[in-house]
TIDREN-188783 format. One record per residue (C-alpha): x, y, z. Coordinates in pm, 1 decimal. Example, Ala and Ser with C-alpha at 12.3 -4.5 7.8 and 13.67 -1.06 7.14 Angstrom:
BEGIN
+----------+----------+----------+
:        u :        v :        w :
+----------+----------+----------+
:   1230.0 :   -450.0 :    780.0 :
:   1367.0 :   -106.0 :    714.0 :
+----------+----------+----------+
//
This chain:
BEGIN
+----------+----------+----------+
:        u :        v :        w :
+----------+----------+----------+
:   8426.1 :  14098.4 :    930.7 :
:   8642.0 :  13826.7 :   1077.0 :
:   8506.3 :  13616.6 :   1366.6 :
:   8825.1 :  13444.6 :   1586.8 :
:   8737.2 :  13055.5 :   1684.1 :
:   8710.2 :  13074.2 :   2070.8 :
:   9020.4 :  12821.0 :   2147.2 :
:   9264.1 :  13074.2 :   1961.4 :
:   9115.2 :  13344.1 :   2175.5 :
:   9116.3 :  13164.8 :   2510.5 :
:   9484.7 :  13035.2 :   2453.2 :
:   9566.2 :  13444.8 :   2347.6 :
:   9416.5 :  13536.1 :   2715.6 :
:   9595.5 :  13315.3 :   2895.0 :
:   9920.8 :  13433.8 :   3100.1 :
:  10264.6 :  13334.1 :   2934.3 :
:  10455.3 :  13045.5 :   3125.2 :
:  10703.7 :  12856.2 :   3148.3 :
:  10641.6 :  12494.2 :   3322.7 :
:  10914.1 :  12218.1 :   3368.4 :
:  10871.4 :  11849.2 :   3571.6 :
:  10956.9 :  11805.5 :   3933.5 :
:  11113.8 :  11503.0 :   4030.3 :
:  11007.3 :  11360.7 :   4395.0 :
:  11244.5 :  11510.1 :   4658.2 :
:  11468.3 :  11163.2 :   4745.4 :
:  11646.6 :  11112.6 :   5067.3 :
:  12039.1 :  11070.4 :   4990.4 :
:  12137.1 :  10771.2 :   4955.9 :
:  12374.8 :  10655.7 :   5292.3 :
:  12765.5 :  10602.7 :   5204.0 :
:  12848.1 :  10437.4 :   5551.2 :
:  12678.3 :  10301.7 :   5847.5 :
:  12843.8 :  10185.8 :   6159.1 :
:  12706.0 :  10067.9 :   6518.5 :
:  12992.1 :  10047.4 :   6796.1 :
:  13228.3 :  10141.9 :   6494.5 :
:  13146.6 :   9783.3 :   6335.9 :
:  13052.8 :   9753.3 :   5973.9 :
:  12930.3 :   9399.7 :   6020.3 :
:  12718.4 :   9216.4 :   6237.0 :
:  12818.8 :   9162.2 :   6552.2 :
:  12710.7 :   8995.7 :   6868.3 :
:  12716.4 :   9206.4 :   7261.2 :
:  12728.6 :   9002.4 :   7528.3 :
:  12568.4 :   9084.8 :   7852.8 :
:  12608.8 :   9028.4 :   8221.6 :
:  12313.5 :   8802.1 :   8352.8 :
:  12310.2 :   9110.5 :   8654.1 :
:  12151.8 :   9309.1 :   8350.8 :
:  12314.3 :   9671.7 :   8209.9 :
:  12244.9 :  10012.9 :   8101.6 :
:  12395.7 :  10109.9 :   7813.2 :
:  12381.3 :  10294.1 :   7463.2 :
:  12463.1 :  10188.2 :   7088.1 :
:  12656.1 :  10479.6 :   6883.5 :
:  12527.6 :  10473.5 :   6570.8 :
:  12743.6 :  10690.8 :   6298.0 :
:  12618.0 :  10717.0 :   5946.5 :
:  12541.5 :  11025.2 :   5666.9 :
:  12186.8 :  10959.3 :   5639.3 :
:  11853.1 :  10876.3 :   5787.3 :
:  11876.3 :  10506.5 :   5930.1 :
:  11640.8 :  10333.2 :   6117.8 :
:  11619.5 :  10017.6 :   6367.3 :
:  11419.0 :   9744.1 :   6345.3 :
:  11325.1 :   9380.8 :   6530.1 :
:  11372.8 :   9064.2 :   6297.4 :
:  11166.6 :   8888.3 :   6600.2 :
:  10898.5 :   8976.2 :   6843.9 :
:  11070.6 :   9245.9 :   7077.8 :
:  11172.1 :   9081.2 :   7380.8 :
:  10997.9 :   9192.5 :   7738.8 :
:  11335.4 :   9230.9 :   7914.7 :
:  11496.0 :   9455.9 :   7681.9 :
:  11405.2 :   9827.1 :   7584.6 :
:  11558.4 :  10057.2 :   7383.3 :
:  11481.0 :  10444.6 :   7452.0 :
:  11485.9 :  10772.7 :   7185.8 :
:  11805.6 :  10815.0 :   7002.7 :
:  12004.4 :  11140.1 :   7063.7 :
:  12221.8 :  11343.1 :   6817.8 :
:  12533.7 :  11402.3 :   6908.8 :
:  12702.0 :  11555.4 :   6597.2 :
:  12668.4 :  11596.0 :   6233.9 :
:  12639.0 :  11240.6 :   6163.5 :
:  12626.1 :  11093.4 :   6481.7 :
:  12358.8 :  10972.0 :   6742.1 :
:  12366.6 :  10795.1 :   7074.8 :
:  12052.9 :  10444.9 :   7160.1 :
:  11991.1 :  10418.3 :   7485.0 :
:  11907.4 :  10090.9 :   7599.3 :
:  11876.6 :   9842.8 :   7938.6 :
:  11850.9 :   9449.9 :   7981.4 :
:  11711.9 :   9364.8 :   8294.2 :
:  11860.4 :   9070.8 :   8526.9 :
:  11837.0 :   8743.1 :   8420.6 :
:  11656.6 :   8536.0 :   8693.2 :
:  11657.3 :   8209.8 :   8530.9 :
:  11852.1 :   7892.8 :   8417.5 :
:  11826.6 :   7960.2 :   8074.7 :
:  12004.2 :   8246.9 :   7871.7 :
:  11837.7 :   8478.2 :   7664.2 :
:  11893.9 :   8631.2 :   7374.9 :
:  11710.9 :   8899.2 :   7070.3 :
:  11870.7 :   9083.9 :   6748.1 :
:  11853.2 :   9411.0 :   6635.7 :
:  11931.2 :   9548.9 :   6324.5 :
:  12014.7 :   9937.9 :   6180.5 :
:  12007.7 :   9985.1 :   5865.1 :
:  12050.1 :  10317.9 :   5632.5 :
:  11955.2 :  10265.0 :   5243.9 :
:  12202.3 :   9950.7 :   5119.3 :
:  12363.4 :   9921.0 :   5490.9 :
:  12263.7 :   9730.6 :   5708.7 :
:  12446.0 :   9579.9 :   6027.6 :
:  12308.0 :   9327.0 :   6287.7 :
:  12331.3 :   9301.6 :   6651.4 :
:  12215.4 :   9021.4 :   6846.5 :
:  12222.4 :   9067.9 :   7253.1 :
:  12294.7 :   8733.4 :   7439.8 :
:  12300.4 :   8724.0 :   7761.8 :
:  12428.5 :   8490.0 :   7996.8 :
:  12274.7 :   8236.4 :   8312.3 :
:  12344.7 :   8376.6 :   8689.5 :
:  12526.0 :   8133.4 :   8879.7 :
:  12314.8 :   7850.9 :   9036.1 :
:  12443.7 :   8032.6 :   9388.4 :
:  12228.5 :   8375.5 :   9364.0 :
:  11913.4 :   8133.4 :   9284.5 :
:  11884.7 :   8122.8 :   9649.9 :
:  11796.5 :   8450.7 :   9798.9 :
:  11728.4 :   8384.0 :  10164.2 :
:  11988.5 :   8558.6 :  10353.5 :
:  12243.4 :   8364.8 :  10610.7 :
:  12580.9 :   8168.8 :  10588.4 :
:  12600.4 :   7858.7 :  10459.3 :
:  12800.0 :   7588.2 :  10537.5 :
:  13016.1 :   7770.4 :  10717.3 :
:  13212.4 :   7562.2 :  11019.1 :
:  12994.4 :   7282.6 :  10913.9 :
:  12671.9 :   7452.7 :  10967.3 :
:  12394.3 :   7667.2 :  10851.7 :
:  12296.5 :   7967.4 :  11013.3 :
:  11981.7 :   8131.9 :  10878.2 :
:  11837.1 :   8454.3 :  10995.6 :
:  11485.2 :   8245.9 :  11061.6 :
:  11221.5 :   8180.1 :  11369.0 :
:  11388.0 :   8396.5 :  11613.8 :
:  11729.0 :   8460.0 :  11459.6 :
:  11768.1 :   8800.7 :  11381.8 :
:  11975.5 :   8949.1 :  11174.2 :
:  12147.7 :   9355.5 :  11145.6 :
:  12408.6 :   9531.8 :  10907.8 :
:  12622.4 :   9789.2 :  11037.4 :
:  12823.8 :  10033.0 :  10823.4 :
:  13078.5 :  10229.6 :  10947.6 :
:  13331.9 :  10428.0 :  10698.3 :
:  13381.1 :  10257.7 :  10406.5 :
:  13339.6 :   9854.2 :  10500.1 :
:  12996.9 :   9709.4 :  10689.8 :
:  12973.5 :   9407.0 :  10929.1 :
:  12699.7 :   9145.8 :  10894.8 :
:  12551.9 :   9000.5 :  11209.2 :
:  12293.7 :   8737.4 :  11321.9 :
:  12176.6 :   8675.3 :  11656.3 :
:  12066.5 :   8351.1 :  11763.7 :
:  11878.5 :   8468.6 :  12099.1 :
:  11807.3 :   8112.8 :  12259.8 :
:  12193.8 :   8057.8 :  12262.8 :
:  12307.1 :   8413.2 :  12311.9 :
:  12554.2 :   8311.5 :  11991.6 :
:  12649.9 :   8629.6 :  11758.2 :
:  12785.2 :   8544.9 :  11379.2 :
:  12956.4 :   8822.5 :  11247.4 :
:  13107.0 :   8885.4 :  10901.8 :
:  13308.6 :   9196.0 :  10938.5 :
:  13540.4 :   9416.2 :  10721.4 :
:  13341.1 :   9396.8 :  10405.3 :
:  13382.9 :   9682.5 :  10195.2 :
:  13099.0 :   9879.5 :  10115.0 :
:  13199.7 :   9903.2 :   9739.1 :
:  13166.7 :   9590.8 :   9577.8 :
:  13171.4 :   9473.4 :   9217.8 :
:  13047.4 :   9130.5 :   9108.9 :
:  13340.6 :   8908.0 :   8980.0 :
:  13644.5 :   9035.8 :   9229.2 :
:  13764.2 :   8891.7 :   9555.1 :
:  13793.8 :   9025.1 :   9873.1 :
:  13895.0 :   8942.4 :  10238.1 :
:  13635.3 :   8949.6 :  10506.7 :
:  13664.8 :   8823.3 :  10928.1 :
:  13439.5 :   8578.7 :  11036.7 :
:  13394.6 :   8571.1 :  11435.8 :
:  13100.7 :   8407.4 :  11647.4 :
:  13075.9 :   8527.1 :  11967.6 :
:  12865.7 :   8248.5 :  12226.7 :
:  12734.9 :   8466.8 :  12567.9 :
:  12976.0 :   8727.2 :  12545.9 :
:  13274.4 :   8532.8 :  12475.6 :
:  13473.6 :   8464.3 :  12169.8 :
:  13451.5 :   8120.4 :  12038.5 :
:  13604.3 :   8153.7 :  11650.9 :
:  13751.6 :   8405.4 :  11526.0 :
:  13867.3 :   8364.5 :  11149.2 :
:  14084.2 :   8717.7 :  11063.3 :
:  14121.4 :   8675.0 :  10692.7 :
:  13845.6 :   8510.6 :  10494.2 :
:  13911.5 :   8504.8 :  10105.9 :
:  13588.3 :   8513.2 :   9951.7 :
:  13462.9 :   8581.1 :   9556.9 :
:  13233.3 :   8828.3 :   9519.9 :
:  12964.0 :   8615.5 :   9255.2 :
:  12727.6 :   8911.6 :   9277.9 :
:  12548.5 :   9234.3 :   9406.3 :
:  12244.5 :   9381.4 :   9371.5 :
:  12046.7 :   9653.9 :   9571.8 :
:  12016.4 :   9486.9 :   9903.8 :
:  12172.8 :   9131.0 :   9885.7 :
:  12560.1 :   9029.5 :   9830.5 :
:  12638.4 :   8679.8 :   9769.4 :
:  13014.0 :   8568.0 :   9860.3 :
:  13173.5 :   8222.9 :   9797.5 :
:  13405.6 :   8104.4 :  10048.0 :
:  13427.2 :   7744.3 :   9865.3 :
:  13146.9 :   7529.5 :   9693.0 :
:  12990.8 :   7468.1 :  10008.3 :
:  13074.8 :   7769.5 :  10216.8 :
:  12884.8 :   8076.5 :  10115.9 :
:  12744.5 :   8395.6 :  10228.4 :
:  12450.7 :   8598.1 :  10136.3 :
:  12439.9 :   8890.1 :  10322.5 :
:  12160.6 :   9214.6 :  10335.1 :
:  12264.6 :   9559.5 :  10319.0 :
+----------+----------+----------+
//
């Protein structure tokens, strides 16, 4: 009588099968990476008024975006979108710079040896849209501020607006006219200036050249000179 050991007998039980190593799955490794279609790093500079815009990021593999520094308060960056096989679209906005001082944070993308480096800087306002209180300044010698019991009223008709303020106790209008309703920050433009004293004209000034320094939601500031301006309410 023969009597099998019990290994020999287990291993005879056991299924037949054939068993090989997996290697970890790997993400490919990236063969190009561009932001903006730049390789290298590369600085954007940005309008103190502030911007929204978008990166385009282009690149044959995963990448990612990090901060070198503490992410910056005025600055935020939304969800990337794809827009094609190897392409993708970063939102992001800077918000208005209201102080003396410019401002600036990096970003960088990178995608396995790639890596590219964008720093935003953006620029001071000029020292004119510091001062926010409507009014024209300077203008004929004087100042003439929509304050006490000055009032002040915008009128749009078509495509321009006129600009008034009304200085009750003298029955004096000041009226910037002819100012188009479309404005960008940076061009120049041609307004009239007229003040009108109980009913009659006393100045009249057809053709004002004027620089547009900038425009937000409700106020425009326009430079006559250094010291004639006007900052007018929509």
């Amino acid at each position: 009588m023969r009597f099998y050991r019990p290994v020999l007998l287990i291993l005879l039980l056991l299924p037949v099968c054939c068993c090989r190593h997996k290697e970890p799955t790997q993400e490919p490794e990236a063969d190009y990476l561009l932001v903006d279609r730049q390789v290298t790093d590369f600085t954007r500079s940005i309008s103190p008024d502030g911007v929204e815009s978008s990166f385009t990021i282009s690149c044959d593999a995963e990448w990612e975006l990090s901060f070198p520094e503490e992410p910056v308060p005025w600055m935020t960056v939304g969800e990337s979108e794809k827009t094609g096989k190897n392409s993708w679209t970063l939102p992001y906005a800077v918000s208005s710079n209201e102080s003396i001082y410019p401002r600036n944070t990096k970003l960088v993308f990178k995608a396995g040896e790639h890596s590219i480096q964008v720093t935003m800087e953006q620029g001071v306002p000029d020292p004119l849209t510091l001062n926010k209180v409507p009014g024209f300044y300077g203008v004929e010698g004087v100042n003439v501020l929509p304050t006490g019991i000055r009032q002040s009223s915008s009128l749009h008709y078509g495509n321009y607006w006129t600009y008034r303020i009304l200085d009750p106790s003298s029955l004096t209008v000041h009226a910037l006219g002819g100012i188009p309703w479309d404005l960008a920050s940076g061009s120049h433009i041609s307004v009239s200036y007229k003040t009108v004293r109980q009913g009659m004209e006393e100045s009249y000034d057809p053709s004002v050249d004027v620089e547009v320094v900038r425009v937000t939601g409700t106020l425009v500031w326009l430079r006559k000179s250094e010291s004639e301006y006007f900052i007018i309410e929509r």
